[in-house]
Phi, psi and omega in degrees: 000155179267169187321158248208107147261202171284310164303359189279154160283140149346312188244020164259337164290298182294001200255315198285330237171095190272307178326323167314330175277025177296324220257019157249324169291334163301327183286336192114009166274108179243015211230020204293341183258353168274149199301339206264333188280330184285328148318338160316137177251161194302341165301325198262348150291341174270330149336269192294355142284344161104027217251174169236101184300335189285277188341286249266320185312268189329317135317314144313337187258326168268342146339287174316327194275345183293321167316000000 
């Protein structure tokens, strides 16, 4: 998978990388296999969790490179 924006969806992050979903359950996303949060993109899950996206982008992006 290519770099991780804001704009990547939710399940295209789990789908690239299942390990990934510790850091949406850490934020407080526990709904992760339902269709409206995996169509969701990473702005707007952190939007609504309260999250600071460019960090969580950033975190999600060194994780993958680590792999």
């Amino acid at each position: 998978m290519t770099e991780i924006t804001k704009q990547t969806t939710i399940g295209e992050i789990l789908d690239a990388d299942v390990d990934t979903a510790k850091f949406f359950l850490a934020m407080g996303m526990h709904c992760l296999g339902c269709p409206s949060a995996r169509g969701e993109s990473i702005e707007q899950a952190c939007m609504v969790h309260d999250v600071e996206v460019d960090q969580f982008v950033l975190d999600i992006n060194a994780f993958l490179a680590e792999k």
